[in-house]
N, C-alpha and C positions, 0 to 999 in steps of 0.2 A: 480500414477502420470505418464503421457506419457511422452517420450524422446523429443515430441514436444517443449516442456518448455524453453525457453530460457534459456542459465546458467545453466541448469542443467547439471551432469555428473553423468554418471552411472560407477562401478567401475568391473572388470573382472567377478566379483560373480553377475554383473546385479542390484547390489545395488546402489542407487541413494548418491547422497551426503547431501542431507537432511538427510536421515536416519540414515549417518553414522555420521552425528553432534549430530543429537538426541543421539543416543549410546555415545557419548561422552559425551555428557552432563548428561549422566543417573551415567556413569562408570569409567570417565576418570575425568572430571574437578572438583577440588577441589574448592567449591564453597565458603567455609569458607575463603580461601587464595582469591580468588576473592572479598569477602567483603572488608576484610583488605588491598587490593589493592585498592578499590574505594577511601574508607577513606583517604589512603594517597595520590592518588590521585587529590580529591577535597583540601585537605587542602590549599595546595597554594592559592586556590582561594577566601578561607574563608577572612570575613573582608573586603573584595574588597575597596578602599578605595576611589571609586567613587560609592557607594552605593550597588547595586547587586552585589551577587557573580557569579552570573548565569541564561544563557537564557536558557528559557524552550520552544521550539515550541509545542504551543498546538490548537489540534482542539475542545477540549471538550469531547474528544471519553474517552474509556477504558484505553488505554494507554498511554495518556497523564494526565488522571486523576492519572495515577499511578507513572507518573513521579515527576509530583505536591507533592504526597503523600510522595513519597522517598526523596525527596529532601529537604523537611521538616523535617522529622525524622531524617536524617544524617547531621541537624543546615545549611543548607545552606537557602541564600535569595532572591529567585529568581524573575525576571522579564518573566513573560509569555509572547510570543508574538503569535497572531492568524494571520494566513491570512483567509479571509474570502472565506467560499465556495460558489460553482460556483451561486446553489440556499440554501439558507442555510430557512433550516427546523427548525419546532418550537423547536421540542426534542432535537436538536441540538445546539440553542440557551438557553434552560432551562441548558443543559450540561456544555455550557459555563460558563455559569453563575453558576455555581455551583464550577469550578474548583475558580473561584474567590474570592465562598465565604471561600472557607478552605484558606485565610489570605495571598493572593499573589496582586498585581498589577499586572493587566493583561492590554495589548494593544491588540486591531484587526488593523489590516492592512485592510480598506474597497476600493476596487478599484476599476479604472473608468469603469464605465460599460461598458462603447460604445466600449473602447477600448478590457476591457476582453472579452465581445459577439465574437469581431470580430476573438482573435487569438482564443476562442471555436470553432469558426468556420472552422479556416482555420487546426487547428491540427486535427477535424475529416475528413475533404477533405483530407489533404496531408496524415496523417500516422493514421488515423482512432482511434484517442486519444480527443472525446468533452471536455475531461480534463486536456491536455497537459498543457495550462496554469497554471493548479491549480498544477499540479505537480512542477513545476519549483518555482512558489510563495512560496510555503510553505519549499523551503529549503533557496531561498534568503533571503525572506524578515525576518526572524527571525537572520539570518547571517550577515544583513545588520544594524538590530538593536543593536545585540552588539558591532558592528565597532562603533557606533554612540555616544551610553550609555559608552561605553568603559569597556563594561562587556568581559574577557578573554575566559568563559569555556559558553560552549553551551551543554547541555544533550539531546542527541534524545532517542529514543525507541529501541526498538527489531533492530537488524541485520537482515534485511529480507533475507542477503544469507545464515546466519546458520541457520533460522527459514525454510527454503520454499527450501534453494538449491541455489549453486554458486559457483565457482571457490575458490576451497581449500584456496587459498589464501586471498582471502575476507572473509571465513568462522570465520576468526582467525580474525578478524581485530576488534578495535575497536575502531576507529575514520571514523566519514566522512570528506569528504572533496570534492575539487572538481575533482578529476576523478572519485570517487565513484560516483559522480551525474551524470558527465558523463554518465558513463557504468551502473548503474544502477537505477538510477532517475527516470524514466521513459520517456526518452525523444526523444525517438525510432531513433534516430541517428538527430533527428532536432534540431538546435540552435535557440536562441533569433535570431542570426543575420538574421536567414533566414525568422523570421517573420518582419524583417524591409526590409526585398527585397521584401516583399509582400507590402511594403507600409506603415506599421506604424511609425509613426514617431520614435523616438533611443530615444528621450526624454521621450516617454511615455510608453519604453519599460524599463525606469530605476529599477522601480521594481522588474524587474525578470533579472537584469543583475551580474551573480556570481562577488564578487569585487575580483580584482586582487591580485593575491601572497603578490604584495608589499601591499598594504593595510592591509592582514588578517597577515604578518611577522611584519608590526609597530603595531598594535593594540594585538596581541602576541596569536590569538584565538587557542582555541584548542576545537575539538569536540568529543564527545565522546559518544559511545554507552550505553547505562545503561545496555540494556541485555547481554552485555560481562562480566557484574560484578554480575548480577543476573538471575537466571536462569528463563528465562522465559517461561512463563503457563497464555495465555491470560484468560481460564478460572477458574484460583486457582484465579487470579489478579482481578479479574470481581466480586469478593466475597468482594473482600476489597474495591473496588472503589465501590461499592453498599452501602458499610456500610456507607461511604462519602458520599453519596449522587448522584450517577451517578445514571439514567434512561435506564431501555432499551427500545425497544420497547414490547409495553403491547399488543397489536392486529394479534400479529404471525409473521414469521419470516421474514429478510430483502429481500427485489425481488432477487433471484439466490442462495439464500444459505438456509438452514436450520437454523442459528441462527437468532437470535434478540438483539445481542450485539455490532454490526459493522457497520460502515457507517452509521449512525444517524446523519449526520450534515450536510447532503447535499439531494438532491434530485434525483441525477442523476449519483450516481456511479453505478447503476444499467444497463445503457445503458455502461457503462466503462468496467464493467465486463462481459457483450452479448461480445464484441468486442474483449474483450481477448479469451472469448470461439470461436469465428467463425475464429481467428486468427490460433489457438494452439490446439483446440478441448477441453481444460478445461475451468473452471470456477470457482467461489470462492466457490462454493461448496466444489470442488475438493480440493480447497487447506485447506477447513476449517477438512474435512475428514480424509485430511493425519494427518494434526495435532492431532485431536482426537488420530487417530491409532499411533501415537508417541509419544505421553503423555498414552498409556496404558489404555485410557477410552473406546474404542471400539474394534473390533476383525475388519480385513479387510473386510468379509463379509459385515460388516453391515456399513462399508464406502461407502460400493459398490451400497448398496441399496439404500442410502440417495444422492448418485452421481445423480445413475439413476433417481431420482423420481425429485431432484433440478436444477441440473445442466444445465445451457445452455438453458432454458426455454426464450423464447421471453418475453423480458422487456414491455409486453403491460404497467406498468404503469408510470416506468420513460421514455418510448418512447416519450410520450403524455407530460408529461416534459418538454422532449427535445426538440422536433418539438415548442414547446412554446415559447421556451426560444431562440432558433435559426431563429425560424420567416420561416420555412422549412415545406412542408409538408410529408405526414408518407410516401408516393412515393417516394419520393425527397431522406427522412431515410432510407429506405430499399434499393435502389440502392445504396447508398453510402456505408453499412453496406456489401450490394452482393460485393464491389466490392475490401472487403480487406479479403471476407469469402474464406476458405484456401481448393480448389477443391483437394487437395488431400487427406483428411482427413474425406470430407461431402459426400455422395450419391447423383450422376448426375443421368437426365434424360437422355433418347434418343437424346433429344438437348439441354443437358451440362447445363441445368439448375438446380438448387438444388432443392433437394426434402425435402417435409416438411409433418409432418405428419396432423391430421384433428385442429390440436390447432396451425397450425403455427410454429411451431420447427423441425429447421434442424435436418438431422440421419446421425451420425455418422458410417464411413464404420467400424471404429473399436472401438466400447463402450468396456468398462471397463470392467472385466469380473470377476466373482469368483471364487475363486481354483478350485471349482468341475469341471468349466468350461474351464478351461484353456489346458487342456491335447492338446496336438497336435496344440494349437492356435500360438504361439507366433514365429513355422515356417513355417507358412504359413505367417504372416504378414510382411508389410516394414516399416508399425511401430508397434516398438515396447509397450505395454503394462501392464502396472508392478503394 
């Protein structure tokens, strides 16, 4: 994982803080005391006495089918809520429907098109995110639906800062709320407000507007991580959400990574993940890699392999997507993609243009390297490499 990474922090020994969560979760957290926490936990919420005891944000994926699954088993009665994705794929929709059928009420959130096209648009112009929308939806509008229902407890998934890497202090957390979405939402320092200075109306930006302290202090919400009580292993979880009925994909693996169990429910996080690699120099490869090598299923070599050969690969098929779906053509997509790609990390030409090999994919001045190769590498470089 490169020091490029946002939120990441390496520690004196050049150890990342993901790794050092992992180590904790393998040696340090007593994960039995973590159950019997959840437990008492939920209970206040049991019984809710306006129906649900709990909202479940779900996309249909892996871990929201696993959230469905937990929350049944430990008697609670949950209200599912979906925000609908940007292009929501067939797999995606059978997935849904499938977390429905394991015995929950589910709602989707379906929004105005014209309106979501337009801020897709402007969050890949201004901070190079075709998804920024879909990021901000899928934490209000589930947050907005327990204000309403007057459901108190919200369960989301995995902590992606003890999963991937974050500030110690958010490593430990296990509630979101809104400065976690803030800081790590995805919302690259842009607000709702600033896509109503673009012109959209503030009415029909109400969906994605976080409700205020006072609102979520009378309605008494509280959000809570599941993966602070359970240790998470998207792929031990992927065995049980299969036994339920979750799909992956049958035809090889998703554009940028080596699996076929992620991002099924949309069409275009493939152009989302090109733009974090051309940002940062990683990719979801990259991050599904470490995980492997921190769950003990792989040796770093062979993280290293499946980097080089996935990673950072030009999205030719969610491109053609996206260009669709934005009404832009692939000229139009690729300046805009040149012009958030990070020249300090990619190989310029003579005139400062980026170089691409004979398939279309930028080269990194500093790829990933394996032990054998590392002797003498890491000072000569100004990033570092690990």
């Amino acid at each position: 994982m490169p020091n490029t990474k946002p939120d990441l922090h390496f520690d004196s020994a050049g150890v990342c803080d993901a790794c050092r969560s992992a180590e904790r979760k393998d040696n340090q957290v007593n994960w039995d005391e973590r159950r019997k926490l959840f437990e008492k936990t939920i209970a206040p919420f049991k019984g809710n006495k306006h129906g649900y005891d709990c909202v479940i944000p779900v996309s249909g994926g892996k871990d929201s089918t696993y959230q469905v699954i937990m929350a049944l088993e430990y008697g609670l009665k949950p209200l599912c809520v979906s925000f609908e994705p940007t292009v929501p794929t067939e797999l995606g929709k059978q997935n849904l429907a499938n977390i429905n059928k394991l015995g929950v009420d589910l709602i989707q959130f379906r929004k105005n098109p014209e309106v979501y096209r337009e801020m897709c648009r402007i969050g890949f112009l201004r901070v190079g995110d075709n998804e920024w929308p879909n990021h901000v939806g899928i934490f209000t509008v589930p947050i907005r639906a327990a204000i309403n229902y007057k459901i108190p407890l919200i369960i989301w998934g995995e902590n992606p800062q003890l999963e991937y890497g974050g500030p110690p202090k958010s490593t430990e957390s296990n509630i979101l709320d809104r400065r976690w979405l803030e800081e790590f939402g995805g919302l690259l320092g842009y607000r709702v407000s600033d896509m109503e200075a673009e012109g959209i109306d503030r009415r029909d930006l109400t969906p994605y507007i976080y409700p205020e302290e006072s609102e979520l202090k009378e309605a008494g919400i509280t959000s809570i991580f599941l993966g602070y009580y359970f240790k998470w292993d998207a792929r031990a979880q992927l065995k049980r959400v299969m036994e339920a009925g979750f799909k992956c994909k049958d035809d090889g693996p998703v554009e940028g990574t080596f699996t076929n169990y992620e991002n099924l429910d949309c069409a275009l996080p493939g152009v989302h993940d090109y733009l974090k690699f051309v940002k940062f120099g990683f990719g979801r490869a990259t991050d599904h890699a470490c995980l492997d090598v921190r769950n003990h299923r792989i040796t770093r070599d062979q993280a290293v392999d499946l980097v080089r050969e996935y990673d950072g690969r030009y999205p030719y098929i969610s491109m053609k997507d996206c260009i669709d779906y934005l009404g832009i053509t692939k000229a139009e997509f690729d300046k805009i993609v040149d012009s958030f790609t990070n020249k300090k990390i990619f190989e310029l030409d003579e005139n400062r243009n980026f170089k691409r090999d004979p398939a279309g994919n930028l080269i990194l001045k500093y790829p990933v390297k394996k032990a054998s190769e590392l002797i003498g590498f890491e000072a000569e470089q100004s990033v570092t490499v690990r």
